[in-house]
N, C-alpha and C positions, 0 to 999 in steps of 0.2 A: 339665241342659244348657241352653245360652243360646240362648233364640231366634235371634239372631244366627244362631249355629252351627249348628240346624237348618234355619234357611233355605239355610245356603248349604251343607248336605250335601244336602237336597233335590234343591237347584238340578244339583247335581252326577251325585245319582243319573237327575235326568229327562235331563241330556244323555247320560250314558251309556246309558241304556234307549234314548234317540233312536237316538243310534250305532251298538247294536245291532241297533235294528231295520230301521236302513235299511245296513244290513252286510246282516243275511239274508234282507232283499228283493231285494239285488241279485244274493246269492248264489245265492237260488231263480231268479232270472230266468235267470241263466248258465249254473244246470245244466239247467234249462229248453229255454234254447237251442241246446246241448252235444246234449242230448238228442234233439231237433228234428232236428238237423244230422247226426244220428247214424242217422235211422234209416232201412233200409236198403229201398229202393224196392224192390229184383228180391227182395226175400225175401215179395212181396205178387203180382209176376209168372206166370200159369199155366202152365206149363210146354208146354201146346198153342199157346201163341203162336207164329206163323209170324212177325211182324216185330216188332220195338221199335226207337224212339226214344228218345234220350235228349240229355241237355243237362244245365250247371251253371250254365246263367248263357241262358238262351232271348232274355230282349229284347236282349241284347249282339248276338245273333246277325241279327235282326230288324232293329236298329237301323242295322247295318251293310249288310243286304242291299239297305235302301231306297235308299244312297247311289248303287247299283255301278250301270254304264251300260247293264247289261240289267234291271235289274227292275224296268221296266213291261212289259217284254215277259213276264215267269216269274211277273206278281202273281199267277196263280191257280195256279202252280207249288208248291204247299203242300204240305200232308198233308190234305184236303179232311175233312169231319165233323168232329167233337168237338173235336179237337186244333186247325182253323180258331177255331168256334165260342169256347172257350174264352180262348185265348191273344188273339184279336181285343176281346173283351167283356169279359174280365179286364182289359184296360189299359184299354181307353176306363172304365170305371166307377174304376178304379184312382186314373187318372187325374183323375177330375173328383171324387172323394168323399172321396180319400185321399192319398199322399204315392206312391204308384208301390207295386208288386208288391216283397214283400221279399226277399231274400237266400234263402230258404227257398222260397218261390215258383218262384222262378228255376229252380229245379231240378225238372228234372220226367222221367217217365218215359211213353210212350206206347205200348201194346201192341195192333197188327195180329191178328185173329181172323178162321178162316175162316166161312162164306164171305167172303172180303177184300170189305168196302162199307163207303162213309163212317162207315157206322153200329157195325160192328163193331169199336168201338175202346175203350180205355180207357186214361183221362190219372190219374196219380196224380202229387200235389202233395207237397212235404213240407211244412210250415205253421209259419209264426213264429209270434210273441205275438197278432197280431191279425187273421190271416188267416184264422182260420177264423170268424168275424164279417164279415169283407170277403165273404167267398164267399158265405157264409146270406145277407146283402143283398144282393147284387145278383142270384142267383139268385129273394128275394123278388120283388124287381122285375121279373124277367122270367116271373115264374109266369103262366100262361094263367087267364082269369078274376080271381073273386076264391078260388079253391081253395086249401085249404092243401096243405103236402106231407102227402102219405100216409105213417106209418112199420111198418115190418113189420119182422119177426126173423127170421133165419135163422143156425142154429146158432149161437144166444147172441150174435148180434150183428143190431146195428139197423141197419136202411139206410132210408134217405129216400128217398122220390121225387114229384117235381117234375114237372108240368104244364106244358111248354113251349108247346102248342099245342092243340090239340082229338086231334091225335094221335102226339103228339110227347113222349116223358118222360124225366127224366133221372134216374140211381140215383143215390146217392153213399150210400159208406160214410166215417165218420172215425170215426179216433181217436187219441191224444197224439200230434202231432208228422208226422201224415200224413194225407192227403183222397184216397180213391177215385171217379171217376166214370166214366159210361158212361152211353150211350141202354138200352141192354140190360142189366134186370136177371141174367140169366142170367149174367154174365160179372162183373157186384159175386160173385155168390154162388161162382161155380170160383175169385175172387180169394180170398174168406175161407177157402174148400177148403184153397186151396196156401200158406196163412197157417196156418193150424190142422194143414195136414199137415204141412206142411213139404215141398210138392213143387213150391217156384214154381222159377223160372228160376237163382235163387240157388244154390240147392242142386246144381242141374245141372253133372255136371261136366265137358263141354266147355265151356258157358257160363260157367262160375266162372272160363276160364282167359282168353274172350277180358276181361271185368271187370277182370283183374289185371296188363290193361295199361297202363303209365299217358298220363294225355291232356294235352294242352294245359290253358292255365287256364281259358278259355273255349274251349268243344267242343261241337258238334250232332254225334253218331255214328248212323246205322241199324245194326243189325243183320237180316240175312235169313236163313231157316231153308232156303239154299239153297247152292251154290255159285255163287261172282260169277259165272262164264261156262255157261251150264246146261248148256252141252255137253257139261262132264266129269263131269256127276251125279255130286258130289261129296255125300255125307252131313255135314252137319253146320251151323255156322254162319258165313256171312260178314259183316265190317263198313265198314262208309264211312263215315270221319271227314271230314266238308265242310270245306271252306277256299277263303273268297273273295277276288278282288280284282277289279279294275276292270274285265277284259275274260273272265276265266277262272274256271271252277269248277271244284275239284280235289277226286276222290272218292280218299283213300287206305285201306289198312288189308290186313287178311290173311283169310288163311282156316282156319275150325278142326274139327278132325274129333275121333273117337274111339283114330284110330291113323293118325299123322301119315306115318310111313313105308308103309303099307301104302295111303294116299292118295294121295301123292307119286307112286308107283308107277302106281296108276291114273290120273292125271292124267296122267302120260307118255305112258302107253297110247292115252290118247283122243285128246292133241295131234294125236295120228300120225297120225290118220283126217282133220284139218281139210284140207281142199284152200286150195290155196294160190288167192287171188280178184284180183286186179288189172285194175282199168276203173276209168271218172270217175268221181270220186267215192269212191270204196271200194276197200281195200286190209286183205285177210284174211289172217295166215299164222301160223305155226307153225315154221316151216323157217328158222333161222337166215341162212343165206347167202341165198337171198329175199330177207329184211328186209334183207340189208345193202345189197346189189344194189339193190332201189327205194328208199332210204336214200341211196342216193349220184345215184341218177337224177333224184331229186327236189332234191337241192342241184342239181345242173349245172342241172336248170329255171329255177330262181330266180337262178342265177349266169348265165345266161344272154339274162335277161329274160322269161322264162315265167313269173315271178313270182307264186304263189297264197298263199292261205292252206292250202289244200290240201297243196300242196307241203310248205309251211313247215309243216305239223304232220310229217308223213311225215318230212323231215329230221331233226327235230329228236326222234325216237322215239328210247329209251335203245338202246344196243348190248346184246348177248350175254341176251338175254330169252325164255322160251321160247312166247309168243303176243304177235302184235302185231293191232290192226286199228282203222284210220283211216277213217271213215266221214261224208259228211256226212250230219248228219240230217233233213235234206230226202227223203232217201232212205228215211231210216225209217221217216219219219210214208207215204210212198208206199207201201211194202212191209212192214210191218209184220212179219208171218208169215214173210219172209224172213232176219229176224235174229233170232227166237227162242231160235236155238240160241246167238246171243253175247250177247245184251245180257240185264241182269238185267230182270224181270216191271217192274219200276216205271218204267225208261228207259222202254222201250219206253210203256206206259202215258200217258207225258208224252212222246210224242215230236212232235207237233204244239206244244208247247209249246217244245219247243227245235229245231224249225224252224232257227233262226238261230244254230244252232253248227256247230261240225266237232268231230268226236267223236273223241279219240285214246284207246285203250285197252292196256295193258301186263300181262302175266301172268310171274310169275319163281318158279321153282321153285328158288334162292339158301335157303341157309337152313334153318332148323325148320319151316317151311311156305309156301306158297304166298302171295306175294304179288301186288297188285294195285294199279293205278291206274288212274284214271278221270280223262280233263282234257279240258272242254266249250271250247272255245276261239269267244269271240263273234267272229260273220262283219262286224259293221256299225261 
């Protein structure tokens, strides 16, 4: 054969092996990502979880909040502990060492542990190509001292933990395509429990049915291991899917039990007990014709010149709903103990913080279940 001819079957063979190989590097990247993107947060979730967050897109949501005309007033309006810590020092290092938090970042899941304290939380990541290098760094950086992390094993899996402070630590578990943390080891380890048993929240089959409904493209949801209104000690799980705009925050979503008719039921039952409340400020009821009644007393105010925001929330509440109640929350950060029974643990909680809203609330037993809304209406 002529040298010619072996050079240029050479030539031929080295582009083709090129070809090839940057064919199945990309192809490994893809399923890589495929994979990443696949895996599935609430199947790492422990089933004793009293609340989770969740989100597919977190700085979308953030990036949005900073614009709106109340948030200098709600900046400490957050999920306080780890899920602050994280999401705030994730982007600032993001930010100055790298190109932003990736697509897989974005997504995250946050699980609420009793006793409920900043501390009792746990944020799990899903992870692209480079972020679990992003994470190891700047968590080096902010290690206490010059300590390394500690690694220990529980049930065949390694967790790390990190020296934040003289007495401050953080766990984290990874592996392919997900990153678990938490201040409290104790809650890495029920994570890997409900991973190896197979009893995190995923598995759970109320919880599998509120998942399987679909959200927006960009979504922040809670879920509570409560009923939205405490008053009808509802078993099971309720959700608020946030939605901002300029002057209003709107919590929507339903509520899910283990036997929908047989809650629905109970739920009627309880309505029945709410006395109906009307004074400044505050309008409690249950009783259809009530609602319609100060529904219409509250337009002739405004039609009239009596003109509030007050009012115009009260107007403006849906018809034919089976609980209604307009509250300002001026009132609640006052009396706290006195709305107990309607507002959910975490309103309440932040009700100094939202001070400067008027609180409109709607309950509708329409439907396969109970729904709800929640819309903050700014005073200023």
């Amino acid at each position: 054969m002529r040298l010619k001819t072996v050079v240029k079957l050479g030539t031929i063979l080295s582009v083709l092996l090129f070809v090839l190989a940057v064919g199945y590097y990309a192809f490994m990247r893809l399923d890589m990502m495929d994979r990443n993107r696949n895996v599935d947060l609430f199947s790492l979730v422990p089933s004793s979880s009293v609340g989770v967050l969740e989100s597919n897109n977190v700085n979308a949501f953030f990036n949005e909040y900073a614009s709106l005309n109340y948030s200098s007033e709600l900046q400490n309006m957050q999920f306080p502990g780890l899920f602050n810590f994280l999401i705030h020092e994730l982007n600032m290092y993001a930010g100055d060492n790298a190109h932003g938090l990736s697509n897989q970042m974005n997504q995250l899941v946050v699980s609420f542990h009793q006793p409920v304290t900043p501390h009792n939380q746990v944020v799990y990541f899903r992870l692209g190509m480079a972020d679990e290098q992003l994470l190891s760094d700047m968590l080096q950086e902010y290690m206490y001292g010059n300590f390394l992390p500690k690694e220990e094993t529980y049930r065949g899996k390694k967790i790390q933990i990190y020296p934040l402070s003289h007495d401050e630590f953080l766990a984290t578990y990874t592996e392919e395509g997900f990153v678990v943390l938490s201040y409290q080891k104790r809650l890495v380890e029920e994570v890997i429990d409900a991973q190896l048993d197979e009893t995190a929240l995923g598995h759970d089959s109320v919880f599998s049915r509120v998942l399987k409904k679909k959200k927006s493209k960009d979504f922040l949801t809670l879920y509570g291991r409560s009923s939205s209104i405490p008053v009808l000690e509802s078993e099971g799980w309720s959700e608020y899917d946030f939605h901002l705009n300029s002057d209003v925050v709107y919590l929507t979503g339903d509520m899910y039990t283990s036997d929908e008719t047989a809650e629905k039921e109970n739920i009627s039952q309880c309505l029945k007990d709410i006395p109906v409340v009307k004074e400044e400020g505050l309008f409690v009821s249950a009783e259809k014709d009530s609602t319609a009644y100060y529904m219409a007393e509250a337009f002739d105010a405004n039609d009239t010149g009596n003109r509030t925001l007050f009012n115009e929330c009260v107007a403006n509440l849906a018809n034919e709903v089976d609980f209604s109640l307009v509250a300002d929350m001026q009132k609640v950060e006052e009396n706290p103990l006195r709305f107990q029974s309607y507002l959910p643990s975490f309103m309440i909680e932040n009700a100094s913080l939202l001070r400067s809203f008027i609180l409109s609330a709607q309950l509708s037993l329409n439907g396969e279940r109970a729904s709800h809304i929640w819309v903050f209406t700014y005073k200023n």
